[in-house]
C-alpha positions, -999 to +999 in steps of 0.1 A: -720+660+561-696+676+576-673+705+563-641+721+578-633+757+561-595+772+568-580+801+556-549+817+560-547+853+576-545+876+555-533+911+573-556+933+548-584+915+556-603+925+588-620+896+597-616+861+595-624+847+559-633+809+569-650+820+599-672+845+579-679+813+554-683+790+580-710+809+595-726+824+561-732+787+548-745+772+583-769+801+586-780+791+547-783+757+555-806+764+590-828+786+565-829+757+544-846+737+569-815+719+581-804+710+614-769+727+614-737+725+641-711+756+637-679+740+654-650+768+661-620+775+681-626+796+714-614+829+702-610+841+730-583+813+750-578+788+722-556+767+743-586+758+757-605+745+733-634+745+706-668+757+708-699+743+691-731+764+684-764+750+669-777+773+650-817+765+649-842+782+674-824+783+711-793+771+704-766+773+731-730+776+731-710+746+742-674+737+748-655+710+734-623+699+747-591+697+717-586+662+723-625+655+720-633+674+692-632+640+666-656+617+691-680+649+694-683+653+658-682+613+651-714+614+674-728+648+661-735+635+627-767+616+638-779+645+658-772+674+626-779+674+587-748+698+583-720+699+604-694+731+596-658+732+614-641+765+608-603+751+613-574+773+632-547+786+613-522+762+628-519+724+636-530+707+661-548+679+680-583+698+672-580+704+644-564+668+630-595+653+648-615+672+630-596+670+592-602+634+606-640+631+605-643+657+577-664+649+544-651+673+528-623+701+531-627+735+519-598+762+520-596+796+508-564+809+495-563+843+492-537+839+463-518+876+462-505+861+500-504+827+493-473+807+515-462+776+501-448+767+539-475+784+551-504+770+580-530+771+552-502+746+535-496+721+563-534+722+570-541+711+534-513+684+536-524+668+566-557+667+552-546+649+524-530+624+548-550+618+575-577+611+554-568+597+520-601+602+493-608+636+514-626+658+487-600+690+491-613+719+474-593+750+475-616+783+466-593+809+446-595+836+424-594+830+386-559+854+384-519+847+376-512+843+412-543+818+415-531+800+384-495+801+398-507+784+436-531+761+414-506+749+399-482+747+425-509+726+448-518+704+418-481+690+418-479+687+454-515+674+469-528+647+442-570+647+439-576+688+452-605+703+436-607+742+430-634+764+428-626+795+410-647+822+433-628+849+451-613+837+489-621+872+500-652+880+489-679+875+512-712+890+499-742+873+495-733+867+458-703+851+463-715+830+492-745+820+469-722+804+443-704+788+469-729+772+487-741+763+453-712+745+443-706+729+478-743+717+484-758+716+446-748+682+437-737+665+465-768+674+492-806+675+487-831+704+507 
């Protein structure tokens, strides 16, 4: 299967909240015996492209080029049980190729800075037309401003899906119940 996981930035919040997700689930899903691919933007010259890191005993880090990223996942999905893209916070060819192949969409909206114009926005549209029957799942908190975007994304993006865990938190609890409701019903071992 594979997962994409975006978030918007959220200037309070030290490090990247998809990233940190992305990376908490595949390292749950190696433990679980799975054969996992953690697919990511080159943080360091993202103009250049992705980078892809197995994450099972000597794994090694890879590039991919934007404009390749779709045909490497296409062909990555006989190779990995789990495949987890943590998606940019803007739009592009990457990351369209990547919404593209997607089984499912998750996006954490920190609601208190939630944008309706916002990349975290466009991302979610896109999704939702690039791939029509994409499960989108947005993960929000449970609180007026999350009931405010909820309902604001409901009228706007038919089919999403929310999960009412906090888009910040990212302790083991947290990531538990995520990775519970992500990989509980839908994914065996």
């Amino acid at each position: 299967m594979i997962l994409t996981i975006a978030s918007e930035h959220v200037s309070t919040v030290a490090t990247d909240i998809a990233a940190s997700l992305a990376a908490a689930i595949a390292r749950r899903r190696a433990r679980a015996g799975r054969n996992v691919l953690l697919v990511y933007q080159n943080p360091k010259m993202p103009q250049a492209g992705w980078l892809a890191t197995a994450i099972k005993t000597g794994a090694e880090i890879r590039g991919i080029a934007a404009k390749d990223i779709g045909t490497e996942l296409a062909a990555a999905k006989s190779s990995y049980h789990d495949i987890l893209v943590h998606l940019p916070k803007h739009d592009d060819a990457g990351a369209r190729g990547a919404l593209a192949q997607a089984d499912l969409a998750l996006f954490a909206i920190a609601a208190e800075n939630w944008q309706t114009d916002g990349p975290l926005a466009a991302s979610m549209r896109a999704a939702s037309i690039l791939k029509p029957g994409l499960p989108l799942v947005a993960l929000i908190d449970d609180s007026a401003a999350g009931q405010h975007v909820m309902s604001t994304l409901s009228a706007s993006i038919g089919g999403l899906r929310f999960l009412h865990l906090s888009a910040t938190k990212r302790d083991d609890v947290s990531v538990g119940a995520l990775y519970q409701a992500l990989y509980g019903h839908c994914c065996s071992a």
